[in-house]
C-alpha positions in Angstrom: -51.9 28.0 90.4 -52.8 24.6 92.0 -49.9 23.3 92.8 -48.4 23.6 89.0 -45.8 26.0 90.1 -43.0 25.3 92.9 -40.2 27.6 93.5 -37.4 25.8 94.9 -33.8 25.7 96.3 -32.7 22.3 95.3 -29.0 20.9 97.5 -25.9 22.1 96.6 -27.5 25.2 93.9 -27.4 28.4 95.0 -30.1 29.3 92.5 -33.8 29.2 92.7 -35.5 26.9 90.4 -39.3 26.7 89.1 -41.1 23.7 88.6 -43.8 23.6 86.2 -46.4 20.4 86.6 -47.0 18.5 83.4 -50.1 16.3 83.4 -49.5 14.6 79.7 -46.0 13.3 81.4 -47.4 13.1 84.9 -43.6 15.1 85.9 -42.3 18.2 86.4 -40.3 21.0 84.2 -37.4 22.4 86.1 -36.0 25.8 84.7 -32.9 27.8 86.8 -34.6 30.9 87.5 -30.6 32.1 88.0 -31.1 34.3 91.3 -31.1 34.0 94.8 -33.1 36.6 95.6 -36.9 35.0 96.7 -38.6 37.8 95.7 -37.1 38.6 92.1 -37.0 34.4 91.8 -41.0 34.9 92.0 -41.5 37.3 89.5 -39.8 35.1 87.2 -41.1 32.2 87.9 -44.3 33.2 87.0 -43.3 34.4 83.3 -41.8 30.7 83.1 -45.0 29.5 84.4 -46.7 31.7 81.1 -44.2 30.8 78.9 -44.8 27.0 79.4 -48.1 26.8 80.1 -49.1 27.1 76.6 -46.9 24.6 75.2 -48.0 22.0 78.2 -52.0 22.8 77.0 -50.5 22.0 73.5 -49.3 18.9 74.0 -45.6 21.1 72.2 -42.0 19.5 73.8 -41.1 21.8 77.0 -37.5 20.9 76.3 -36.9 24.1 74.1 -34.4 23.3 71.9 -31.6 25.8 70.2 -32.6 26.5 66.6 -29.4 25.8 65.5 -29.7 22.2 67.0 -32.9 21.4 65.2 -31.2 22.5 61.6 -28.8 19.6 62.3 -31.4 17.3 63.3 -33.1 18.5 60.1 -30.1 18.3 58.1 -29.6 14.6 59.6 -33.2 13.4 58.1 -32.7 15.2 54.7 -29.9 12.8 55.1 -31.1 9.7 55.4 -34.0 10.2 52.7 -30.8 11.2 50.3 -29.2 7.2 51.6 -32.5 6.1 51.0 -32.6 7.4 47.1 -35.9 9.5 48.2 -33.8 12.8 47.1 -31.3 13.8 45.5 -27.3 13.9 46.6 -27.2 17.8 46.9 -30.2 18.3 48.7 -28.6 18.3 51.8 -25.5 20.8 50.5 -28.1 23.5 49.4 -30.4 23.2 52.3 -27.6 24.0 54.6 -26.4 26.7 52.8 -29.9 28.4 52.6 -30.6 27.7 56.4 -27.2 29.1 57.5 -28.3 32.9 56.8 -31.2 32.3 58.9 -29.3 30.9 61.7 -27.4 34.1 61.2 -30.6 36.3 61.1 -32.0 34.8 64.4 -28.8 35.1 66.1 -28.9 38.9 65.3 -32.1 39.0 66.5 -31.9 37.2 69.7 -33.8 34.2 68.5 -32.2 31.4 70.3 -34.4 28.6 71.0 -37.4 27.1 69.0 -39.8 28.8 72.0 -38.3 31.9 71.4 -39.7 32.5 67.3 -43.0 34.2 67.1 -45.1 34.6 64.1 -43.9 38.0 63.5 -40.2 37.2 64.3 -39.6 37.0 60.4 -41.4 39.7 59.5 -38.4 41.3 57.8 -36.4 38.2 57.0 -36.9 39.0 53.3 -35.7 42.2 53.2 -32.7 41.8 55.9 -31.8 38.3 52.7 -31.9 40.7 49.9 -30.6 43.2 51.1 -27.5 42.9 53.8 -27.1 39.0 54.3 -24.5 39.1 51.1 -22.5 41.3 52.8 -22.4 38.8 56.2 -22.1 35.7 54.5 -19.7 37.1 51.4 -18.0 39.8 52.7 -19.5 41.8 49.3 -22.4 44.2 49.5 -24.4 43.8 47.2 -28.6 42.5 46.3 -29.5 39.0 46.7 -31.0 37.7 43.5 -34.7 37.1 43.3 -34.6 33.7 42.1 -32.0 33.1 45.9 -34.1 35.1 47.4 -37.1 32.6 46.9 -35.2 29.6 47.3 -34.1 30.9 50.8 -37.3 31.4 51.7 -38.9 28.0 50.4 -36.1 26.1 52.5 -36.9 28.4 55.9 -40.7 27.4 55.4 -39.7 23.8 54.8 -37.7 24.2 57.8 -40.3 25.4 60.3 -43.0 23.3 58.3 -40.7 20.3 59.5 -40.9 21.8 63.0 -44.4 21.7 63.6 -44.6 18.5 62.3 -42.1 17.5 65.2 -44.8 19.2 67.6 -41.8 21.6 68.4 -43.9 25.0 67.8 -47.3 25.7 66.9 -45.5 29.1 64.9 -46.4 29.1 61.3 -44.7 32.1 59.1 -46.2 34.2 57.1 -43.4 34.1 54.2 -44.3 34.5 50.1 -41.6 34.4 47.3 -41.2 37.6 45.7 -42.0 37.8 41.9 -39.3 37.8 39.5 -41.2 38.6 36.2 -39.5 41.4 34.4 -37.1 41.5 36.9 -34.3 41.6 34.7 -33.0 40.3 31.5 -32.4 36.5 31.4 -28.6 35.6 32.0 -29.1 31.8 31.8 -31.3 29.1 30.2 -32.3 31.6 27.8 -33.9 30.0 25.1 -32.6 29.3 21.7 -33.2 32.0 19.1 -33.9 30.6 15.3 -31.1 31.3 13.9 -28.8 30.4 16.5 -30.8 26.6 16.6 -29.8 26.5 13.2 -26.1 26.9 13.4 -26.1 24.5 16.4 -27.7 21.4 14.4 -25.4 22.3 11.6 -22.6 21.8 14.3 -24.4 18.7 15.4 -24.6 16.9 12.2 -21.3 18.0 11.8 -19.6 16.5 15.2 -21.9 13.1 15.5 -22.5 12.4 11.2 -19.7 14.3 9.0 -16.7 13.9 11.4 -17.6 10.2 11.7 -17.1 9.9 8.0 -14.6 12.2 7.4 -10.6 11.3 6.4 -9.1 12.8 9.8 -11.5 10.4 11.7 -9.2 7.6 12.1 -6.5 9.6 13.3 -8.9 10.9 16.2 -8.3 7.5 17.8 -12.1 7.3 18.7 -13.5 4.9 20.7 -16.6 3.5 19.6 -18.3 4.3 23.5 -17.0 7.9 22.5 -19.4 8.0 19.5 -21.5 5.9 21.2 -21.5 9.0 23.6 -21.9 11.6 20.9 -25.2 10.2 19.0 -26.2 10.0 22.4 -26.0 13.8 23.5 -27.5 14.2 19.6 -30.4 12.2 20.3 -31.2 13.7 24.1 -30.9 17.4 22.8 -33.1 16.9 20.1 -36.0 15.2 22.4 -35.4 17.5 25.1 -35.9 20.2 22.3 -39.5 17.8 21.5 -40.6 17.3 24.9 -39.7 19.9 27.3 -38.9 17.9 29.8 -36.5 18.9 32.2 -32.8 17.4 31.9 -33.0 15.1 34.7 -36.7 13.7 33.9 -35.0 12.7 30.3 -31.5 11.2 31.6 -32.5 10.4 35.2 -36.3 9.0 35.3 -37.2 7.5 32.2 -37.2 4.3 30.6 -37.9 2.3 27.7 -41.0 0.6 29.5 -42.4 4.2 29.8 -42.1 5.2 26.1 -46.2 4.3 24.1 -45.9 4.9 20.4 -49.1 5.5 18.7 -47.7 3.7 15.6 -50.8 4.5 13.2 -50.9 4.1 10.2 -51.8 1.6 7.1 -48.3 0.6 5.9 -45.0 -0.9 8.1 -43.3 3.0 7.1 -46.4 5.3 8.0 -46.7 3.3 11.3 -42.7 4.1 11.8 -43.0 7.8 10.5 -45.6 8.5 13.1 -44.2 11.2 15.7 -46.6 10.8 18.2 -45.6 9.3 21.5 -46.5 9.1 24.8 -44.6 9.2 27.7 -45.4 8.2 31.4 -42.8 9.7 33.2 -42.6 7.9 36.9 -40.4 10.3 40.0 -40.1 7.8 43.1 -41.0 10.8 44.9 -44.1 11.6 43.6 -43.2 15.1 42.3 -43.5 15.8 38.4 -44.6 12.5 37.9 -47.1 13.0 34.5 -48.0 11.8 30.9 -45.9 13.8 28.6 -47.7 13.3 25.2 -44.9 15.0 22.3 -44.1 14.6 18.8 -40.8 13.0 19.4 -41.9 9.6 18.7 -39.8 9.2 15.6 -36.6 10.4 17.1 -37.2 7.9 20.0 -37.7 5.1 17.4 -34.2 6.4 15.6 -32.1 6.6 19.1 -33.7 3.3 20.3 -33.1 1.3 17.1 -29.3 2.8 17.3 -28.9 1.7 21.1 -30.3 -1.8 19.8 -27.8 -1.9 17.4 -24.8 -0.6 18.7 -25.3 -3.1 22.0 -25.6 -6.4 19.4 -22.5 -5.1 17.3 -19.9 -4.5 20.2 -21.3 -7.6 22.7 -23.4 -5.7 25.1 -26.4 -7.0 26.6 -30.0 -6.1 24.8 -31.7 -3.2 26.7 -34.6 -3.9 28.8 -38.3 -2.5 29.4 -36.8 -1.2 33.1 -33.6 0.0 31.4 -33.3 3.9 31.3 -32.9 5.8 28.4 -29.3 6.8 28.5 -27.1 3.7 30.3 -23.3 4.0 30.0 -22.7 0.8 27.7 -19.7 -0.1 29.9 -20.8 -0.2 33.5 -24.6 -0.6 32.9 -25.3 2.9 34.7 -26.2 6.3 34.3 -23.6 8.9 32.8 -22.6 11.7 35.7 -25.0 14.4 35.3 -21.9 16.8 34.6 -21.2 14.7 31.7 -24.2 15.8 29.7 -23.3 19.8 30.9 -20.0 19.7 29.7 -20.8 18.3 25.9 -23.3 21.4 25.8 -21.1 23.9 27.0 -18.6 22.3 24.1 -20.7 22.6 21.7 -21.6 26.4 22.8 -18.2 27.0 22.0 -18.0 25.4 18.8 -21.2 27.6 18.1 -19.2 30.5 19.1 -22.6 31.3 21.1 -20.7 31.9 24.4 -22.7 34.5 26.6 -25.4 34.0 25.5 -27.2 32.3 29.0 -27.2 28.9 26.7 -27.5 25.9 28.6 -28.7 22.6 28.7 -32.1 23.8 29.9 -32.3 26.2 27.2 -33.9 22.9 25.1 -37.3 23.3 27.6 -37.3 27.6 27.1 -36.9 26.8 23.5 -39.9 23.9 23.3 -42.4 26.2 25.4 -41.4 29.6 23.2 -42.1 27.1 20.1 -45.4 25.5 21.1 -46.6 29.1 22.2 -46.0 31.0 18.8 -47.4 28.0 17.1 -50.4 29.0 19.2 -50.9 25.6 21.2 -52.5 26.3 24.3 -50.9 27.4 27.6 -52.6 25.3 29.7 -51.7 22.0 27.5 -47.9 23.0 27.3 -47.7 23.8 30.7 -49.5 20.8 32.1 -47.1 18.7 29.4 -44.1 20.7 31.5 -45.2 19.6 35.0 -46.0 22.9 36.5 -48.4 25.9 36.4 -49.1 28.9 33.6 -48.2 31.1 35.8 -44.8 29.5 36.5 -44.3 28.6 32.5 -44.9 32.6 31.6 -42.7 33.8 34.7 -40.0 30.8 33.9 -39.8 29.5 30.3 -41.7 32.0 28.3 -39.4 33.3 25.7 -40.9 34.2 22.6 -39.0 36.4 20.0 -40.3 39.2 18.2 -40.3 37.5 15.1 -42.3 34.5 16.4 -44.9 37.1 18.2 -45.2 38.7 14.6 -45.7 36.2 12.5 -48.3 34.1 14.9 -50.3 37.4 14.8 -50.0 38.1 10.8 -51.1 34.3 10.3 -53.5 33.9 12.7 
């Protein structure tokens, strides 16, 4: 082997060790070949000499490294892009908890180190996630859900993606999400039907107009940030119902400086009544960022004049062009996600619509079920959404019987 291979006894170990030359390093690879028998200490030296070789010719780290000490170096990055701002808070929470099953499945299957995971060493990682890691990780038999499922297997290609671009394997896995069309019925976002959208802006008007006006409303002890708080849920429901964007991209990512009203029109009213608007939505990131073009534009109009005016009347500073949307008044920042999740589920249960799968997503099932019976193109509503046909029909397509009947008796 020219050298590239010394067996050796080094002072005070009663082991034999190989020594593997590296030419890129201009040093040697030392691995205990855990025997002190010369003959057996040959044998394996030369499968150590084949296992390295390859990784050497590769310019691939010698220093194998434990898988489950790469997941926390992994972990530790996601980490510092979430201090950064680059991703959100729980990124790192539910990419640990999707890569702790398949530290789980490699330990089952003898898959210690990064040298030791072939290309067909997942091979029946989907099947062994579905179908027996609940009852590891939960204590509970039981299936894994499709929608998990594919989420677990996104973050174990991200994973080994993240791998190669360390140089730490050349191994690239062969893993697809399953499908989940027609899996089952829907349990959650499922979008509004008709008549239930009717008897939630009925409770709308009710809770944000008629209670305002009402004789009780005094003795409610209101704060004006509180209805400052509900026109505010009234407003974001009904452009999330106009837009189909998705709850963060409303509450999170835009701003007033985004927002391009078409305003046409002869007359100072036309120009005002015009719905068009255009919206160019901005992720740090780079993901979903797109112009979102919706027929909201009057309802923006409406919730920006309000924002205007309630800021003047109670001694807040005027908004800006870099402000978002939806600033709490009193500290100048963005309400707590939860905050926006809990006045839906509320208002489900004023509805009476519990168990029904209604959430705050249901708004972007309901706008893509609409602009599909109305017979708007999939491609255009899909490419408004941010994301593929194939992923609106799988996801989001919702349409009712009614609406499938009477786009085919109009059209």
């Amino acid at each position: 082997m020219g050298g590239r291979l010394q067996i050796v006894l080094f002072s005070g170990r009663k082991n034999y060790y190989a020594r593997v030359y590296n030419p890129a390093t201009r040093n040697r690879v030392a691995r205990s070949l855990r025997t002190t028998d010369l003959a057996i200490a040959t044998d394996r030296a030369i499968e150590v000499w084949a296992e390295l070789q390859p990784l050497i010719e590769q310019g691939i780290p010698t220093d194998a490294q434990t898988l489950e000490g790469l997941v926390k170096q992994y972990l530790q990055q996601e980490q510092k892009r979430v201090d950064a701002g680059l991703v959100k808070p729980g990124t790192v929470r539910d990419k640990a908890a999707q890569l702790q099953p398949m530290l789980l499945f490699c330990q089952l299957n003898n898959l210690r180190k990064i040298t030791d995971v072939k290309a067909y060493s997942f091979n029946k990682f989907t099947a062994w996630r579905r179908d027996e890691s609940k009852r590891l990780t939960t204590g509970k038999p039981g299936l894994l859900e499709m929608s998990s499922l594919n989420k677990s297997i996104r973050e174990v290609r991200a994973f080994f993606k993240w791998c190669r671009h360390q140089h730490l394997t050349d191994v690239e896995l062969d893993m697809k999400e399953v499908t989940t069309r027609h899996e089952k019925s829907r349990k959650k976002n499922v979008a509004f039907t008709e008549k239930d959208m009717r008897w939630i802006e009925q409770e709308l008007e009710r809770w944000v107009i008629k209670e305002a006006q009402g004789p009780d409303w005094a003795v409610k002890r209101i704060r004006p940030i509180q209805w400052y708080s509900r026109h505010a849920f009234r407003y974001m429901f009904d452009i999330l119902c106009l837009t189909g964007m998705r709850p963060t991209e409303l509450l999170e990512l835009t701003k007033w400086g985004d927002l391009d009203f078409r305003n046409r029109g002869d007359t100072e009213a036309s120009r005002w009544l015009d719905p068009v608007v255009t919206i160019h939505l901005k992720n740090p990131t780079g993901k979903g960022s797109r112009t979102i073009v919706s027929n909201a534009g009057w309802i923006l109009k409406k919730f920006k004049k309000y924002v205007m005016w309630f800021r003047h009347e109670h001694g807040y500073r005027s908004i800006k062009p870099s402000d978002p949307l939806f600033l709490y008044p009193n500290t100048e920042e963005l309400y707590v996600y939860s905050h926006w999740g809990n006045q839906m589920r509320a208002l489900i249960r004023r509805c009476r619509l519990e168990g029904r799968g209604y959430t705050i997503r249901s708004c972007r099932g309901w706008y893509v079920s609409q602009q599909l019976a109305k017979g708007v193109p999939p491609y255009l509503v899909a490419k408004n959404c941010g994301h593929s046909v194939e992923i609106m029909r799988s996801a989001y397509e919702q349409i009712s019987e009614a609406q499938l009947m009477e786009a085919l008796i109009n059209s």
